[in-house]
C-alpha positions as CSV (number, residue, x, y, z in Angstrom):
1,X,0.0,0.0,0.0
2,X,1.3,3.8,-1.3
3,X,2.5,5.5,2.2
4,X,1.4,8.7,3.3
5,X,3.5,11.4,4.3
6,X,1.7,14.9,5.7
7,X,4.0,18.0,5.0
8,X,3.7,21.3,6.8
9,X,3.0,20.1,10.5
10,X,3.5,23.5,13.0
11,X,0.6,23.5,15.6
12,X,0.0,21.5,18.8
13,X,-3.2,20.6,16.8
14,X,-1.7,19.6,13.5
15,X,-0.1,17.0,16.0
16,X,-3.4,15.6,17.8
17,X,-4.5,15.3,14.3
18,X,-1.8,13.1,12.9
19,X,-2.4,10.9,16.0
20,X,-5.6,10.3,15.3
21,X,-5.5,9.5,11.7
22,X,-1.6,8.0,11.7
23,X,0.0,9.1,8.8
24,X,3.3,7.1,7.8
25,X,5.5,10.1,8.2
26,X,4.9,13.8,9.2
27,X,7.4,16.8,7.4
28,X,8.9,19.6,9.5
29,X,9.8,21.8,7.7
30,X,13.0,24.3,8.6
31,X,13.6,26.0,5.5
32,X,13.8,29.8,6.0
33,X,11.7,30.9,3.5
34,X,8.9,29.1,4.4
35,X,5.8,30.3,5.7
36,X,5.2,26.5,7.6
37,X,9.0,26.9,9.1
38,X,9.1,26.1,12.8
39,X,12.3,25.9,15.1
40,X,14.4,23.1,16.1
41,X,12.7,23.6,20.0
42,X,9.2,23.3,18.4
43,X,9.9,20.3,16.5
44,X,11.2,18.4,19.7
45,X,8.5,19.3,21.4
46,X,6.2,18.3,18.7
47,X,8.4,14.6,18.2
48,X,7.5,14.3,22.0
49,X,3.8,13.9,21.7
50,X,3.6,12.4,18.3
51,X,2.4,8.6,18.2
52,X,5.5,6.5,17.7
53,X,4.4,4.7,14.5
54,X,4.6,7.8,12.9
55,X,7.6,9.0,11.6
56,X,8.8,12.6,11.7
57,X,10.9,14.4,8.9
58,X,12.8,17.3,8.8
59,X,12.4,19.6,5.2
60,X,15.7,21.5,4.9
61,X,17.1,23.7,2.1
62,X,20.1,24.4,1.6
63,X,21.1,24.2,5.7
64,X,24.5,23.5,6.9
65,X,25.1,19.9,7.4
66,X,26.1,20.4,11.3
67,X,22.4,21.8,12.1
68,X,20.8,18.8,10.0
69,X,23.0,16.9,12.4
70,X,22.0,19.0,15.4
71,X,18.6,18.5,14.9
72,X,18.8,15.3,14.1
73,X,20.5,14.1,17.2
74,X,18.5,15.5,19.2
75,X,15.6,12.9,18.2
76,X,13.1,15.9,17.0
77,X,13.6,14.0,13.1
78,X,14.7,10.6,12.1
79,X,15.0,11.7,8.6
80,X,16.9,14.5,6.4
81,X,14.7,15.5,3.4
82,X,16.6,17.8,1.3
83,X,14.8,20.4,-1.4
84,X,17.8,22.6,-2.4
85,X,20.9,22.2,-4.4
86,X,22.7,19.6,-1.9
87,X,24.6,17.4,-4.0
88,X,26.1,13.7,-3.4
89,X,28.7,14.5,-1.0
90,X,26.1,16.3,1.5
91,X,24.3,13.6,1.3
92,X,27.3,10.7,1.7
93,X,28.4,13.7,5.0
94,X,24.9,12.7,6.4
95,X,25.4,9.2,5.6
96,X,28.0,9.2,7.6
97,X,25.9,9.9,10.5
98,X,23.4,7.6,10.3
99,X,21.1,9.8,8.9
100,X,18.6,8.7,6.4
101,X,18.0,10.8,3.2
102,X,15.2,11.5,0.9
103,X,16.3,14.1,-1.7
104,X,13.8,15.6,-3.0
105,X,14.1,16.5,-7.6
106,X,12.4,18.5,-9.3
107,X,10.9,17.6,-12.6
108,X,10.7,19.3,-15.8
109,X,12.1,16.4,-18.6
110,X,12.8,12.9,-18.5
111,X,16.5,14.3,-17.8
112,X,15.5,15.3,-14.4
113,X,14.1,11.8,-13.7
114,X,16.7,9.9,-14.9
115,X,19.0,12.2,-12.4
116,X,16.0,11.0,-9.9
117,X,17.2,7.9,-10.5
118,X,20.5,7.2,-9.5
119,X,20.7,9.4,-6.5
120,X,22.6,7.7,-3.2
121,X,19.6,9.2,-1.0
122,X,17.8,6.2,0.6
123,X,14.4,7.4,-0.8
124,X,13.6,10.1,-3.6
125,X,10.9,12.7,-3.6
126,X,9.4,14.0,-7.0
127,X,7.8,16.9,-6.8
128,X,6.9,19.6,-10.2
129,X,8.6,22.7,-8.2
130,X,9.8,23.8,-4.3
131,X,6.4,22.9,-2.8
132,X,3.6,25.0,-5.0
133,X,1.9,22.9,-5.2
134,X,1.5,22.1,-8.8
135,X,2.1,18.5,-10.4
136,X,4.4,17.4,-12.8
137,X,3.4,15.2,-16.6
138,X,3.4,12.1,-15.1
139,X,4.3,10.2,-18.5
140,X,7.9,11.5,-17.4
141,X,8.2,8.6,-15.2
142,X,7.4,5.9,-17.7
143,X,9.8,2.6,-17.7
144,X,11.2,4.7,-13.9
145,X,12.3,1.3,-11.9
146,X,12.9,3.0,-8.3
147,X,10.2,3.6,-5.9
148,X,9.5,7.5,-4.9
149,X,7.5,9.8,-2.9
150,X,5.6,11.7,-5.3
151,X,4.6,15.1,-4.8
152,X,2.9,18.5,-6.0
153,X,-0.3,19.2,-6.2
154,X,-2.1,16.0,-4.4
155,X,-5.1,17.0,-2.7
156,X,-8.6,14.9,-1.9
157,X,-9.8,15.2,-5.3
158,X,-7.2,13.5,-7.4
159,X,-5.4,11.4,-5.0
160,X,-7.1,8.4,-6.4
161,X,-6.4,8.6,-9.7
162,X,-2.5,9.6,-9.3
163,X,-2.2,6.2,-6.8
164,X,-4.1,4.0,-9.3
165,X,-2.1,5.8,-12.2
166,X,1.6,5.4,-10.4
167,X,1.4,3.1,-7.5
168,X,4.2,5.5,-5.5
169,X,6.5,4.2,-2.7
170,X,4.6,7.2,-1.4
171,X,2.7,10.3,-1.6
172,X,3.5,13.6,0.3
173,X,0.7,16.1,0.5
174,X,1.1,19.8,2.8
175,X,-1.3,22.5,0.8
176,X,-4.0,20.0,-0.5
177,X,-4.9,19.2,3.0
178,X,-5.1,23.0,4.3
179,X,-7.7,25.6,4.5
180,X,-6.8,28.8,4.7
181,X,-2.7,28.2,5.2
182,X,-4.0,25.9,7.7
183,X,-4.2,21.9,8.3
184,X,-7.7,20.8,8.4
185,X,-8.6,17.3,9.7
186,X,-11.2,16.7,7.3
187,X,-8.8,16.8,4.5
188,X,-6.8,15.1,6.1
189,X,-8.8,12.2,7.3
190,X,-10.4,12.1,3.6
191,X,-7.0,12.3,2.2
192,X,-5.7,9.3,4.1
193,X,-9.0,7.5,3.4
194,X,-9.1,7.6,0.0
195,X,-5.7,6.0,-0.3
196,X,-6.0,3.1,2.2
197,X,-9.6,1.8,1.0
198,X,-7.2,1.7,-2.4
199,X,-5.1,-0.6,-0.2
């Protein structure tokens, strides 16, 4: 069955809500620019009452490795996901710590996918830009042999079809289950729904 992973997580109540409907994996995301960015503090506190079958994942661009580690080690994340220009070495660096990667590609052309392809991150994310949430031509990924989290655009009323269509590893969703800049359980409990009556 695809996974689910719910991007975007920053209040107290975006937490009660993952507990309830247990998402594989829940995204903090740390990237500057961002207007879901929490702090390292907030995300610990957050890891602290989130269920334990769900698995928290820290969005980063362009940070320096030693606060990936930082925030890593201090158990607020188990997992790196990287949206900016980090290249195989940042990731081998991380690697070296134990740290698990999904590295996240944009795509444009069947160039970009086959770049996908042979990354050394332990997952790969697809996604049509830096979170926009708009999707990508999904005939790009024809005859593509490595499982992925696919991204941009997903929301409640074409989940189905992308899962039927693609079968991902797994599907990450952050603006497509928000009102309003906001997480809203009923999208998120449809959202999740939808994809494991699929099962």
């Amino acid at each position: 069955m695809t996974k689910i992973k719910m991007c975007g997580l920053r209040r107290a109540e975006d937490i009660l809500y993952a507990n309830q409907i247990l998402p594989d994996f829940i995204g903090y995301v740390f990237a500057a620019k961002s207007k879901r960015r929490i702090t390292a503090e907030q995300a610990l506190k957050f890891t602290e009452s989130l269920d334990s079958r769900i698995i928290p994942v820290g969005v980063f661009v362009n940070e320096p490795i030693e606060n990936i580690i930082e925030i890593f080690k201090s158990g607020a994340i188990k997992i790196a996901q990287l949206h900016g220009n980090e290249n195989d070495d940042h990731i081998a660096r991380l690697h070296v710590e134990n740290i698990p990667v999904i590295k996240a590609f944009i795509v444009k052309n069947k160039s970009d996918v086959k770049t996908a392809e042979i990354s050394p991150a332990d997952h790969i994310l697809l996604d049509a830009g830096m979170g926009d949430g708009k999707r990508f031509n999904y005939e790009l990924l024809d005859n593509f042999n490595r499982p992925y989290f696919l991204a941009g655009g997903l929301d409640t009323n074409n989940i189905g079809d992308a899962v039927s269509l693609l079968n991902p590893y797994a599907v990450d969703v952050s603006s497509g289950i928000e009102t309003d800049g906001f997480k809203d359980f009923e999208k998120m409990r449809k959202f999740i729904e939808i994809i494991r009556t699929k099962g």
